[in-house]
C-alpha positions as CSV (number, residue, x, y, z in Angstrom):
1,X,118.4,149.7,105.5
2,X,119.8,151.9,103.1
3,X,120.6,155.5,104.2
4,X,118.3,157.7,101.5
5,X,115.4,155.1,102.2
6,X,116.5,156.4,106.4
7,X,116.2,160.1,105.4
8,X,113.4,159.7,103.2
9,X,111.3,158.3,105.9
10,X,112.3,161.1,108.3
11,X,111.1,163.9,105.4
12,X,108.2,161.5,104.6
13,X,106.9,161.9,108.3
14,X,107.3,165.1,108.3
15,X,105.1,166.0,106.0
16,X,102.4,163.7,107.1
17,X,102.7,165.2,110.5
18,X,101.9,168.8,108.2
19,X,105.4,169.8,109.6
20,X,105.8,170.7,106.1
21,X,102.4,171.6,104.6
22,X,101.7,171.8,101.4
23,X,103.2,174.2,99.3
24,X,106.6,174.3,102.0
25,X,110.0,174.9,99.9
26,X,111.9,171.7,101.5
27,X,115.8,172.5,102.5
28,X,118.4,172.2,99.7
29,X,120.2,169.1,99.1
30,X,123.0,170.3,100.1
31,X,121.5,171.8,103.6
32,X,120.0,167.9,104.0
33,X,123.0,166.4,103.1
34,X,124.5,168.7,106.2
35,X,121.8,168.1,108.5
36,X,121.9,163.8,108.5
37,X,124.9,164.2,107.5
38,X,125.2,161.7,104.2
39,X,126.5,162.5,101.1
40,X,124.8,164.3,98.6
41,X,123.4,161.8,95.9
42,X,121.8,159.9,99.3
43,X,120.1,163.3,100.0
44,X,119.2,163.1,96.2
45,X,117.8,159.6,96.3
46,X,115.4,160.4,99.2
47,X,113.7,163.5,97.8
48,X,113.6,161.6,93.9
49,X,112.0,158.7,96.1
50,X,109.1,161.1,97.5
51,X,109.1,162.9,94.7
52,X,108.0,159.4,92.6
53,X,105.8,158.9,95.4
54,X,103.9,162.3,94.8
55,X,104.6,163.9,98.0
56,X,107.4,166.7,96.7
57,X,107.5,168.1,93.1
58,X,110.2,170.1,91.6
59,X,109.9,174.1,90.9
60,X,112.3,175.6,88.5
61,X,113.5,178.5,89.9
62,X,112.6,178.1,93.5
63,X,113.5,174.2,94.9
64,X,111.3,171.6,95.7
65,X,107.9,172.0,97.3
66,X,105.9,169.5,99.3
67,X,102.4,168.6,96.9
68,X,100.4,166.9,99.3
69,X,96.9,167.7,99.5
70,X,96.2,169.1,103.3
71,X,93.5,166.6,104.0
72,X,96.0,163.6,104.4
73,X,94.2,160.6,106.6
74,X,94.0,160.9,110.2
75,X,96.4,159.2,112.6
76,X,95.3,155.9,113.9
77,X,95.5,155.8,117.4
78,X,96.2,152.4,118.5
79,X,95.0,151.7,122.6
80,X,95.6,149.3,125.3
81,X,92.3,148.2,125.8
82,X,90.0,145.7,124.1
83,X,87.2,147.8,123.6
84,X,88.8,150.7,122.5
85,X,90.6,148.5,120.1
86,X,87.4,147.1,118.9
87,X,85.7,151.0,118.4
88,X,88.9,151.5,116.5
89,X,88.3,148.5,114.0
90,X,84.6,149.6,114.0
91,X,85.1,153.3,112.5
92,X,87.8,151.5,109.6
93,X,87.2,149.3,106.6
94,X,88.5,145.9,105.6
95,X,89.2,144.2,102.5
96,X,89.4,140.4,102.8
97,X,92.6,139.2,100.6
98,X,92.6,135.5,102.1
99,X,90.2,132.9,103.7
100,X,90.5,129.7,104.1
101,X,88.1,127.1,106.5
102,X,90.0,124.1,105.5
103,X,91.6,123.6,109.1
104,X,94.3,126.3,109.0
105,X,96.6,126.3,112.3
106,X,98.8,129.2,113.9
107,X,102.2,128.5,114.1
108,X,103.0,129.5,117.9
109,X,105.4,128.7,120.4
110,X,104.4,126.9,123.6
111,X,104.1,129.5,125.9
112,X,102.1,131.4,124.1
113,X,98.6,128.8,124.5
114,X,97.2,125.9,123.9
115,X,95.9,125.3,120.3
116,X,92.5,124.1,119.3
117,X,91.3,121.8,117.1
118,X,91.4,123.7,114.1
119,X,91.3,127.6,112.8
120,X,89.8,129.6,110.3
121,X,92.4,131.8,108.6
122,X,91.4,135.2,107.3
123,X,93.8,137.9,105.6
124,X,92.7,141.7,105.8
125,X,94.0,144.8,104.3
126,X,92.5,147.4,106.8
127,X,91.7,151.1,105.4
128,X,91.1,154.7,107.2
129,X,89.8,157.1,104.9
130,X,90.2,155.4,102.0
131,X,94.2,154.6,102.5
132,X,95.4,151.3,103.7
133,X,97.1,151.7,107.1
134,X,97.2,147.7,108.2
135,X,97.6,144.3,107.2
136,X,96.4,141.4,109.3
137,X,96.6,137.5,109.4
138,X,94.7,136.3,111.9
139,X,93.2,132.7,112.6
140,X,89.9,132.4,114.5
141,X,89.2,129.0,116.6
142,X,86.8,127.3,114.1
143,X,84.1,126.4,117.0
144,X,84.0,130.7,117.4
145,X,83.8,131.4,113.8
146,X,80.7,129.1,113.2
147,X,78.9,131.1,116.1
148,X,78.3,134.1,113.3
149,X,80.0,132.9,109.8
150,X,78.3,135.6,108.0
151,X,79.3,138.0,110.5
152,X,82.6,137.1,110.8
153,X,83.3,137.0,107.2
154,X,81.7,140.5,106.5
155,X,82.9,142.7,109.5
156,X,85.7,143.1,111.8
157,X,86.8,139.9,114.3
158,X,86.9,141.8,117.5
159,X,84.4,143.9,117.7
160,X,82.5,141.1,116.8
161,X,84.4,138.9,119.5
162,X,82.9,141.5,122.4
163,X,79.6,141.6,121.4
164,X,79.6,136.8,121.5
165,X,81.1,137.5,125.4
166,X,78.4,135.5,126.7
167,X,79.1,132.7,124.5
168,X,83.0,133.2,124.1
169,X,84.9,134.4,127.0
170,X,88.3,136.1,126.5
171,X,90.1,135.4,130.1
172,X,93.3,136.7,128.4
173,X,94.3,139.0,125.7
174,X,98.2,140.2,124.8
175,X,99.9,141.5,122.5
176,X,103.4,142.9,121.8
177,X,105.1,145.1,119.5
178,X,108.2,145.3,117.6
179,X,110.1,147.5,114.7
180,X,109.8,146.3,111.3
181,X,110.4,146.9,107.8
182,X,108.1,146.8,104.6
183,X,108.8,143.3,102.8
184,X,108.0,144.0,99.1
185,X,104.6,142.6,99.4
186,X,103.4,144.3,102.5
187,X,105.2,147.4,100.9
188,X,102.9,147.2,98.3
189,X,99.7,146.8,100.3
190,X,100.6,149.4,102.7
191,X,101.6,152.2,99.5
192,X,104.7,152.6,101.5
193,X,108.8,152.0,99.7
194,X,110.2,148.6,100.5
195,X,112.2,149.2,103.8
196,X,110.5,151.7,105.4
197,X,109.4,150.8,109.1
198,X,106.5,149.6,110.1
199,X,104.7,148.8,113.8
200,X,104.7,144.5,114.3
201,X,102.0,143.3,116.8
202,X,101.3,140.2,117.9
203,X,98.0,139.9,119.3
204,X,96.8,136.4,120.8
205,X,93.4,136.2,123.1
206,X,92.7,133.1,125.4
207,X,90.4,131.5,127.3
208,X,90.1,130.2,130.9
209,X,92.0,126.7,129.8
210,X,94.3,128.9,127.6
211,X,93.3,127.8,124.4
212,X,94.0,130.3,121.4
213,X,90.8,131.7,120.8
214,X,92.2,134.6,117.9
215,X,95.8,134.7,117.0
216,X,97.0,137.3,114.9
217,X,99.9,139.1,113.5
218,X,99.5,142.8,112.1
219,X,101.4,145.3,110.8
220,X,101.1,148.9,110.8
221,X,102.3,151.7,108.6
222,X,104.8,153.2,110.7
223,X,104.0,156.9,110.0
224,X,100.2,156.9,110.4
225,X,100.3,155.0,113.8
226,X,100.5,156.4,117.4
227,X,100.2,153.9,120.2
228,X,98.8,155.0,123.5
229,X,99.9,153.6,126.5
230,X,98.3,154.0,130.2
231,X,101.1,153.7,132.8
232,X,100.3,152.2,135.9
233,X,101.0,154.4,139.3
């Protein structure tokens, strides 16, 4: 990744953790070029990158000031648990930007779980407060989906999941997470610069013959994300 796309993701998060509010005079180029220790121009490209972006703006005379508004979206807290996870996706909003019923399959390795007969794939471009703050691909075990169709199609898969426990049991749920960077695509979805990191989870629940019941892979903005772990004693 290149260095001024580095730097400008450390002065992009902080001002989106209102380190800098708005209206902050951000350190001289030279002073950044000192503190991560690149050359100049690379402490130039960053603040012209963020400065295209609409978070800084020059002031002759005085520097350059951070412009964003002070009512910036919320971080999303991202939990452990599956109904925490499901409030989460409950309080957010979803645009669909795929769907496809014509017996879609997860690609998977073994290990993971035994596949079904066929999936319904949906794509999702997830929004707090207006901003976009995940993308998700997820494929639904057909046999599931056609329990609510209309539901499933208008509203978010887990929460919706939880509330068909009686009819579909989850006897497992994982998921992992990795590092990332913004593709140009989900760089574009996510109103983030190609290259900046992003949160990677793979989320896969099961059932008590570990067939796949939801399979999906999501990425998070990096910067608007805090994950919350319970550690066990």
């Amino acid at each position: 990744m290149p260095l001024y796309l580095q730097v400008a993701d450390i002065l992009r998060g902080r001002i989106n953790r209102h380190e800098w509010p708005a209206g902050t005079l951000i350190p001289t180029l030279e002073a950044l070029a000192n503190e991560f220790k690149v050359a100049r121009v690379t402490a130039r490209q960053a603040v012209q990158l963020l400065a295209r972006e609409g978070l800084l703006a020059p002031r002759r005379g005085h520097g350059t000031v951070v412009t964003m508004a002070d009512d910036f979206p919320n971080i999303v807290v991202m939990k452990t648990s599956l109904e925490s996870l499901a409030a989460m996706y409950e309080t957010t909003s979803a645009k669909i930007l795929t769907f496809d019923e014509s017996h879609a399959m997860p690609s998977v390795a073994s290990d993971v779980g035994k596949l079904g007969r066929s999936y319904v794939y949906m794509r999702r471009l997830h929004f707090t407060k207006g901003k976009p703050y995940a993308v998700i691909s997820l494929y639904l075990l057909q046999e599931v989906f056609q329990r609510a169709p209309d539901e499933f199609r208008s509203r978010a898969v887990i929460p919706q999941l939880l509330k068909m426990k009686r009819a579909v049991r989850i006897e497992r749920a994982h998921q992992t997470m990795s590092i990332d960077t913004a593709d140009p695509e989900s760089a574009r979805l996510l109103e983030v610069s190609v290259g900046t990191p992003v949160a990677h989870v793979t989320r896969v629940f099961l059932d008590r013959y570990d067939r796949i019941l939801y399979y999906a892979e999501v990425l998070y903005r990096g910067d608007w994300v805090k994950w919350e772990i319970e550690l066990q004693i």
